[in-house]
RODO-2510 file (C-alpha; in nm, 4 decimals, decimal comma):
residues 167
     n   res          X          Y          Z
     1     x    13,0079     5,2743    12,4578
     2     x    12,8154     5,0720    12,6771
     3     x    13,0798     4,7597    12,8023
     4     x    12,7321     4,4837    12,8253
     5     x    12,4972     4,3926    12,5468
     6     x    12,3764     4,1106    12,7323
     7     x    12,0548     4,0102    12,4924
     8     x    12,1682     4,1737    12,1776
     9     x    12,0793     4,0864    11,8534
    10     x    12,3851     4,0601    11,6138
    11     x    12,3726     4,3346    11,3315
    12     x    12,2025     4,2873    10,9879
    13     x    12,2175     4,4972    10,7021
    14     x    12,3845     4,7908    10,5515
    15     x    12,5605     5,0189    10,8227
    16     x    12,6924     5,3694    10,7943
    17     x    12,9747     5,5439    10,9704
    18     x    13,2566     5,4975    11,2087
    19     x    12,9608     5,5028    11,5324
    20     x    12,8036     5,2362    11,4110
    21     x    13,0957     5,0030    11,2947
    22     x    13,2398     5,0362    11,6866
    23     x    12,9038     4,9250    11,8227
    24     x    12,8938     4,6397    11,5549
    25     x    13,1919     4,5559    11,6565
    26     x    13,1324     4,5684    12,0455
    27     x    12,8516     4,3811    11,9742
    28     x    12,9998     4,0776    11,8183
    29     x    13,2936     4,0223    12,0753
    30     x    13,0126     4,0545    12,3233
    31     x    12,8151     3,7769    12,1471
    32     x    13,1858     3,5436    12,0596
    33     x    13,1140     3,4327    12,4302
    34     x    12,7257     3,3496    12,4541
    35     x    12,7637     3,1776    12,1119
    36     x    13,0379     2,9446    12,1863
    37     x    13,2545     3,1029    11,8580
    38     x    13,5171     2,8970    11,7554
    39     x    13,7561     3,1313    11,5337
    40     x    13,7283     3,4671    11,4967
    41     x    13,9343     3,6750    11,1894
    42     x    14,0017     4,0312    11,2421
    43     x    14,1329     4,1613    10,9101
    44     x    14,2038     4,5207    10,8408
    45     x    14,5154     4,6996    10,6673
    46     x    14,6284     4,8739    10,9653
    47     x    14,3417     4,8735    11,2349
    48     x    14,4169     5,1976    11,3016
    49     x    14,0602     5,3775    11,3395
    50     x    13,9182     4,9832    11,5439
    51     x    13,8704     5,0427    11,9206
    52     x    14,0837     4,7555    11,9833
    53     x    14,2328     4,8938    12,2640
    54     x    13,9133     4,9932    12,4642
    55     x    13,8189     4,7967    12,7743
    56     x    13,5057     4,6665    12,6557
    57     x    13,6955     4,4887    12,3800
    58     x    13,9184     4,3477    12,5807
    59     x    13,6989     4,2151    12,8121
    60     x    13,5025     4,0411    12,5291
    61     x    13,7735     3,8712    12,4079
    62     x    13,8845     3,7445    12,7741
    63     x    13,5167     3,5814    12,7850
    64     x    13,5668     3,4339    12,4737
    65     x    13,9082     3,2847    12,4888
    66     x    13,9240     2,9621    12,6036
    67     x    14,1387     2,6493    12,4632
    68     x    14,0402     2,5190    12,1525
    69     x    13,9574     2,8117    12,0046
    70     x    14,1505     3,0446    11,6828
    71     x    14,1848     3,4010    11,6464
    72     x    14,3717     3,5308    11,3629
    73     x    14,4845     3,8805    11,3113
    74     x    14,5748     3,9576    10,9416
    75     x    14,6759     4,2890    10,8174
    76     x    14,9689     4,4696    10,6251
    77     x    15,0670     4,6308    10,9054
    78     x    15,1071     4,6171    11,2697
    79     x    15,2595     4,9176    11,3664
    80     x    14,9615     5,1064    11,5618
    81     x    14,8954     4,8482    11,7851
    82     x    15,1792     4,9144    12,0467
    83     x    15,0746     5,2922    12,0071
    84     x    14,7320     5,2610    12,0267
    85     x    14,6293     4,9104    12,1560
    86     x    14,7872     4,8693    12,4620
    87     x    14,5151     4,6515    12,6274
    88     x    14,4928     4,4721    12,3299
    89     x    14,8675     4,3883    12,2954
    90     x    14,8904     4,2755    12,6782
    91     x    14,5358     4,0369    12,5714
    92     x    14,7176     3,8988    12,2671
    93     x    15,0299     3,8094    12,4979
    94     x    14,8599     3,6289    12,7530
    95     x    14,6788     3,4302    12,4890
    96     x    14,9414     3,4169    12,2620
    97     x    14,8838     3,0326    12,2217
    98     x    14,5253     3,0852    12,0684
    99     x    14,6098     3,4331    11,8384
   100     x    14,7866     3,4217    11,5178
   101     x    14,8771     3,7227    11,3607
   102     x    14,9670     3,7507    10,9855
   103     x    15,0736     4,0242    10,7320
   104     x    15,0164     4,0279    10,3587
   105     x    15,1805     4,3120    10,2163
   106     x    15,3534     4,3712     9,9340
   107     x    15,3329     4,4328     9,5449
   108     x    15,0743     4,2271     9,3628
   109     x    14,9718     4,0722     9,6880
   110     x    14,6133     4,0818     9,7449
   111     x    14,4817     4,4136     9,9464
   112     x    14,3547     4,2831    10,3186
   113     x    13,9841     4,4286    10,3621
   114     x    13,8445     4,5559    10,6709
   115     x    13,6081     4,2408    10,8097
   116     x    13,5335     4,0195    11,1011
   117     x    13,4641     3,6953    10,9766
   118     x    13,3511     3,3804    11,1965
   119     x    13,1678     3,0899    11,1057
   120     x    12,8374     3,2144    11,1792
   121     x    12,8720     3,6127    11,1484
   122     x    13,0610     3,8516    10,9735
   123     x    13,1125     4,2503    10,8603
   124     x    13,3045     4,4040    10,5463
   125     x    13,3772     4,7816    10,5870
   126     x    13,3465     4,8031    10,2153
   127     x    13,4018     5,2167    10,2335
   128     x    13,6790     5,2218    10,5279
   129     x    13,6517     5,6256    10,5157
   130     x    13,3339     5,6610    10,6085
   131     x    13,2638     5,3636    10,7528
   132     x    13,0462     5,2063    10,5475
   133     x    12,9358     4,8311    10,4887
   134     x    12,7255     4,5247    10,5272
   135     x    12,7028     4,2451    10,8162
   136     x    12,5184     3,9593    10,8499
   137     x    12,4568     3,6084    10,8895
   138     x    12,4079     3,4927    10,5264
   139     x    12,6066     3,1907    10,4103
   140     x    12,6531     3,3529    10,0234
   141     x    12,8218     3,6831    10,2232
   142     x    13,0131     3,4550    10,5076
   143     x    13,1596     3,2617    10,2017
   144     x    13,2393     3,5356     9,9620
   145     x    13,4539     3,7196    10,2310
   146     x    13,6640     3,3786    10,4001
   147     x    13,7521     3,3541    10,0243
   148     x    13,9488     3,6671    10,0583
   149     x    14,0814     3,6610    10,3706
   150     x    14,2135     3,3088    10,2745
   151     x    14,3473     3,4982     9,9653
   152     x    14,5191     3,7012    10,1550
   153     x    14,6272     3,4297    10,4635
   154     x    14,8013     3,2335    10,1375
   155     x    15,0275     3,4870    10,1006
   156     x    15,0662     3,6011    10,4699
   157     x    15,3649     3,5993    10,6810
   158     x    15,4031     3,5828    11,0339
   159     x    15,3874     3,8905    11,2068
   160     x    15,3216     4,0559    11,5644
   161     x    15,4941     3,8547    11,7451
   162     x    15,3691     3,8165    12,0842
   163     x    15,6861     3,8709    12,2970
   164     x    16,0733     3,9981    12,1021
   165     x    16,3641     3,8302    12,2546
   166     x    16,6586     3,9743    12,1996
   167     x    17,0177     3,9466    12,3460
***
């Protein structure tokens, strides 16, 4: 995956398989920067299949972060990332200050859907198996999917912290 996408377009439309959700993705961090995003959700049950751990999407989010901005991480579970994210979990501890991370899990809780959500932007993996869903910039779509994910953030807890102490 190419790391710059220096004049790209964000995505619009119907996508279709796991290729194309990484490059949507890529694509968006890339743009968080250039378009002066204030909050960014990630929201996926486990994030296990999202290249969060890949330099490119670390080095998107290090453009973007800056004071004053909010990136929340919801899922039910955190688990893979201290498998599989490494880069990511050494990101989220340097900018600890700006991430929160939040699980919603449990029965009759609502399920967390695979999205990116900003103000401007998002994408809802709608079939997480194969990769399947819709992005945009509509304002119908935008506000249709921040109602779930605050669904799901009113039932949240804390989670992933960003250091353990322990004695």
């Amino acid at each position: 995956m190419p790391n710059d996408f220096p004049a790209a377009a964000l995505p619009d439309g119907p996508f279709d398989g796991r290729h194309a959700f990484r490059a949507h993705l890529q694509t968006a961090l890339s743009a968080a920067a250039r378009q002066n995003w204030r909050e960014i959700v990630l929201s996926d049950p486990e994030f296990d299949d999202w290249p969060l751990g890949e330099r490119a999407i670390v080095d998107a989010l290090q453009a973007w972060s800056a004071a004053g901005r909010r990136f929340v991480l919801l899922a039910q579970r955190f688990g893979v990332f201290e498998r599989e994210h490494a880069r990511f979990v050494h990101w989220r501890r340097m900018w600890s200050h700006i991430v929160e991370c939040r699980a919603c899990d449990g029965p009759g809780l609502p399920e967390v859907p695979s999205a990116i959500w900003t103000p401007s932007w998002f994408l809802h993996r709608i079939d997480v198996d194969h990769g399947r869903g819709v992005c945009g910039s509509e304002p119908e779509g935008r506000r249709a999917l921040r109602e779930r994910l605050d669904e799901c953030l009113r039932h949240a807890r804390p989670a992933f912290p960003a250091s353990t102490l322990g004695l």
